[in-house]
N, C-alpha and C positions, 0 to 999 in steps of 0.2 A: 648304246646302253639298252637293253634288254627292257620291254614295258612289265608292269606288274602280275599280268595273267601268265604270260611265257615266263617268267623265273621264277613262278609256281610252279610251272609245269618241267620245266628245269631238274629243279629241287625233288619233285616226284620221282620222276625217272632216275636220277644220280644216286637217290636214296636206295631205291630197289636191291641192287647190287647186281640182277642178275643181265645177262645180256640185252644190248641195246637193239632194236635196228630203225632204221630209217623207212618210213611209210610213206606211200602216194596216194592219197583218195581222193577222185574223182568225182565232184556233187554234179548231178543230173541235172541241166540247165547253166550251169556255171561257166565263166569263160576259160577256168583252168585248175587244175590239180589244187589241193591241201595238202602240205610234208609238215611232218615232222617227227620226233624220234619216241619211240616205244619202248616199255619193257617186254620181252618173248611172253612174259607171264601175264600179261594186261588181259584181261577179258573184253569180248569185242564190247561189250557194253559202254565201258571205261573208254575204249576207242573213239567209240559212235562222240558220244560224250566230249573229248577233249579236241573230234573234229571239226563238232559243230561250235564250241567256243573259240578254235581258230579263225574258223571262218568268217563268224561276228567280229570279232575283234580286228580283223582285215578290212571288213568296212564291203563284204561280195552282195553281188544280189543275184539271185532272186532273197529276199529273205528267207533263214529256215524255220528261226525258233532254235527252244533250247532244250523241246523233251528226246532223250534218245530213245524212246521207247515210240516216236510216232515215225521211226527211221529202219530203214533194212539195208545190212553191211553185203555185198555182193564181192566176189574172186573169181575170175575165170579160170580157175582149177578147177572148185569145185563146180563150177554149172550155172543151171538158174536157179538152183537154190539159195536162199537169203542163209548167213552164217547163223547162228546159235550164238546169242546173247552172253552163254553162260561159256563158252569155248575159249581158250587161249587165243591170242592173235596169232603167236610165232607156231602155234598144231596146224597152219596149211600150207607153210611154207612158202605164202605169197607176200609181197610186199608193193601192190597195186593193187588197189579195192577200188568200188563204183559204192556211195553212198545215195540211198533212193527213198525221196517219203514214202509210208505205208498210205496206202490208198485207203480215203475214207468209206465206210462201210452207213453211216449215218445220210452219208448224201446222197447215195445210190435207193436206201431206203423210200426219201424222202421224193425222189425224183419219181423210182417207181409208183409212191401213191400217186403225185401227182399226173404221172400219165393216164393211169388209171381214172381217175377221178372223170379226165377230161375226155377219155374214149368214152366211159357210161354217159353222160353228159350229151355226144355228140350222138349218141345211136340212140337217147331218147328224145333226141329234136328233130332226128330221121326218121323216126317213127312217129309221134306226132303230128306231123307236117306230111303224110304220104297217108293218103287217103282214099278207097277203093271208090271207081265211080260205078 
């Protein structure tokens, strides 16, 4: 029997009407693939979205979370570019993605202060302490 969140997701896709297909994505860190079936017309958003509530519902780790927006859908058709949010799934003709968190931008901030911080710091205890005779 089918758990609660899958015959949601069921019900979605069946409703659609238009063609279905079967998806593989790949979470970065993970020991293995997430399937399951799509409408062509799903926006990768909706994707991002119904991977990462599979993947919760599996029980995988690393944990992700649940915003798809802190997420970038990748295909080896197109390259290293991260797909377009607002794009159909079934407009690249792949059906094997690599799901990747977006790299924080706050952390990077906060790390550069504090390097900072701690170079001024050190080159005014070198200066200080170095004294002409």
């Amino acid at each position: 029997m089918l758990s609660l969140p899958f015959r949601k997701i069921k019900e979605k896709v069946m409703k659609g009407g238009g063609k279905r297909m079967l998806i593989k994505i790949n979470v970065l860190g993970s020991s293995g693939p997430v399937r399951f079936v799509v409408n062509e017309d799903a926006v990768v958003a909706e994707v991002i979205e119904t991977a990462l509530k599979c993947y919760a519902h599996e029980g995988r780790f690393p944990v992700l979370g649940t915003k798809h927006n802190d997420f970038f859908l990748y295909t080896p058709i197109v390259g290293t570019e991260a797909l377009n949010s607002r794009e159909t799934i079934g407009s690249f003709g792949a059906r094997n993605f690599m799901l990747c968190k977006k790299p924080r931008q706050v952390a990077a901030e906060i790390t550069r202060k504090r390097s900072g911080c701690w170079k001024s710091w050190f080159n005014k205890t070198l200066t200080l302490k170095v004294t002409p005779h």
